[in-house]
N, C-alpha and C positions, 0 to 999 in steps of 0.2 A: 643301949645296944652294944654288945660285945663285940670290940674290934675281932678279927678273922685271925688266924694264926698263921703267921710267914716264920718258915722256917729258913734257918741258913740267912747269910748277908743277904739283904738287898739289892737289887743290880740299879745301878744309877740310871736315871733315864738318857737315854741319848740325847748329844746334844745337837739343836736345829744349828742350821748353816747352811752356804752354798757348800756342795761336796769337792773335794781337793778339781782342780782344773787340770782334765786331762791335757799331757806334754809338756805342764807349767814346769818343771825341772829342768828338761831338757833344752825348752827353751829358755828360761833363766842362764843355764851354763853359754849357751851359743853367746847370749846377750853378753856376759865376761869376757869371752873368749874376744870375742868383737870388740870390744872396750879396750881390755886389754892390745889388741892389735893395733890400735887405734893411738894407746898412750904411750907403748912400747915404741912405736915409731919415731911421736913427734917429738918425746923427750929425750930416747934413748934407755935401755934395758935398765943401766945401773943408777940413772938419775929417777927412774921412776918409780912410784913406789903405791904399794896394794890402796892406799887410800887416793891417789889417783885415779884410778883402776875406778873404785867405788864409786865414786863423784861422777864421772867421766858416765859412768852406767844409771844414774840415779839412785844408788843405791846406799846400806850403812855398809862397815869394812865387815863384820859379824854374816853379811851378808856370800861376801867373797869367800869371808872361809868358810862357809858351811860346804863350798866345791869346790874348792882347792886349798889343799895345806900350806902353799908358801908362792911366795914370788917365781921360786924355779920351775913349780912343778905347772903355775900358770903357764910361764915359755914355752914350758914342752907344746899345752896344747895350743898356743899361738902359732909354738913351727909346723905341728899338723893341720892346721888349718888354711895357714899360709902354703904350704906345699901341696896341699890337697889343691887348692886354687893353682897353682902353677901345672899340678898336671891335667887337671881338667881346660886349661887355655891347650895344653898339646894333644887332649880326646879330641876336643870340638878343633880344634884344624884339620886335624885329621879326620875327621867325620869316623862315624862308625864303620863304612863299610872301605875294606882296603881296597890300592889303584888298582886298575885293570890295565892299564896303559901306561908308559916314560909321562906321556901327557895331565895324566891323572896324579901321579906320584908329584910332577914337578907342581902341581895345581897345589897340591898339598903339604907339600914343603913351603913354601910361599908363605900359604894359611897358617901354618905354626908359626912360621916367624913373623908375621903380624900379629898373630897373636897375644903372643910372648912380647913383645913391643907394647901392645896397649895395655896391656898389662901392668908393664915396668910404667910407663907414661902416666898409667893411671894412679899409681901408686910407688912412686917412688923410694920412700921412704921406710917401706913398708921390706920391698924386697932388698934394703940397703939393711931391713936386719937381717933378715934368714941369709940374706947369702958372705955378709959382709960382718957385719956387729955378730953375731952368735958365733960362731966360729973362736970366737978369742975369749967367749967366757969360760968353757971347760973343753976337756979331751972326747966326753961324751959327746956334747952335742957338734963338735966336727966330725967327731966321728958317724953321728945322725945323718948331717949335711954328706958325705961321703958319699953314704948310704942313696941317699937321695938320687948322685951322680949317675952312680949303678943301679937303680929305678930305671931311669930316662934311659941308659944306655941300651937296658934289656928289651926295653918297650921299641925302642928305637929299631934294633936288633933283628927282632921279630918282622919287623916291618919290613926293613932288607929282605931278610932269607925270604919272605914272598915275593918279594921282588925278582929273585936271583932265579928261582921256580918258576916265576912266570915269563922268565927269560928277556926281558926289558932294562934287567942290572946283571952288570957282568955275569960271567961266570966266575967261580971261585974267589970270590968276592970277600974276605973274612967281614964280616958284617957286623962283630962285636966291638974291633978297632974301629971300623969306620966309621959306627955309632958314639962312640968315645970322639973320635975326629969332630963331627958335626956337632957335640955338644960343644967341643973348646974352641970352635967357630964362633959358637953362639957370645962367647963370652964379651970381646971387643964393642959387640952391639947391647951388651946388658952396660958395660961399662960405660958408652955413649951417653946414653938416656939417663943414666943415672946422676949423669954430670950437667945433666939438662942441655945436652947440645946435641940431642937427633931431630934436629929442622927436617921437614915434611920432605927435603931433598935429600938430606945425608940420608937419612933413614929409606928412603926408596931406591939410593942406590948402594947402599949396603945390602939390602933384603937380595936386588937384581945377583949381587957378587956372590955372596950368602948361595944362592941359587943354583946358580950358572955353575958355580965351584963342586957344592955336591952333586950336582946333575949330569951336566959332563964326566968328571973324574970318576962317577960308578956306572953309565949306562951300558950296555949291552951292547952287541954289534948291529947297525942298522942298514 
């Protein structure tokens, strides 16, 4: 019997398999991202090194680079990761919906700065690099970290001028300095915790002073 006539190449048959696993990349990167935050910390930026990274993740180093070109370009996305986390501790205090009342605002301020406390508490070493260690490796990423500063201040910012509106924070209030003001309040208490000395006391009456300082010093006439 005469075989049939195929013209042109043949097309290979497909080959069987489970098909690619939807978000496996994405989740892979997060999984580095993680790892790396993880190794970055406890060894330190410049002691650490991508086969760290690898191990650390389960993984081979061929692995690491196929999503990240180098050890730098992993930090970057360690500091977004890491600061994405720092400003979602200052969403959730703040809750989504802004104060209606002095009483509300102060509820809220409170809530960020426990936040921001469990946070550092939780992970100490983690925000001893974004805020501390990265800073001294290039001009770039201080100048990122900067960047960061003027985030928080804007968001902060924002948050006054409603205030000021709803008439519960002064009037005329520059609300941009003041924001600038309460973040470099914030500092003394990142400092505390970092040094492992905010006892469940220091730390409750720092948050009180924390408080009382921005609340008083901006509210309205009553």
């Amino acid at each position: 019997m005469e075989s049939p006539h195929v013209s042109g190449t043949a097309k290979p048959k497909a080959r069987r398999g489970r098909p690619p696993e939807q978000g496996l990349a994405e989740r892979r990167r997060r999984q580095l991202v993680e790892s790396a935050c993880a190794v970055f910390a406890s060894r330190g930026y410049e002691a650490a090194s991508i086969s760290d990274v690898a191990k650390h993740a389960g993984v081979g180093q061929g692995t690491v680079y196929r999503y990240f070109d180098s050890k730098r370009t992993l930090l970057d996305h360690v500091l977004d990761h890491s600061v994405e986390r720092m400003l979602d501790a200052v969403r959730t205090g703040a809750t989504r919906e802004r104060p209606h009342s002095l009483e509300e605002f102060t509820a809220q301020v409170r809530s960020i700065a426990e936040r921001l406390f469990e946070l550092i508490e939780a992970e100490p070493d983690l925000i001893k690099l974004v805020v501390v260690e990265a800073t001294a490796i290039d001009d770039e990423l201080k100048a990122r970290l900067v960047g960061l500063e003027n985030t928080l201040t804007m968001m902060m910012a924002s948050y006054l001028d409603h205030g000021v509106r709803e008439g519960w924070l002064r009037k005329g209030l520059d609300s941009r300095w003041a924001a600038h003001a309460m973040n470099s309040l914030l500092v003394p208490g990142f400092l505390l915790a970092l040094r492992g000395e905010a006892t469940p006391d220091r730390r409750a009456r720092y948050v009180d002073a924390l408080v009382s300082f921005i609340v008083f010093g901006m509210r309205g006439p009553r």
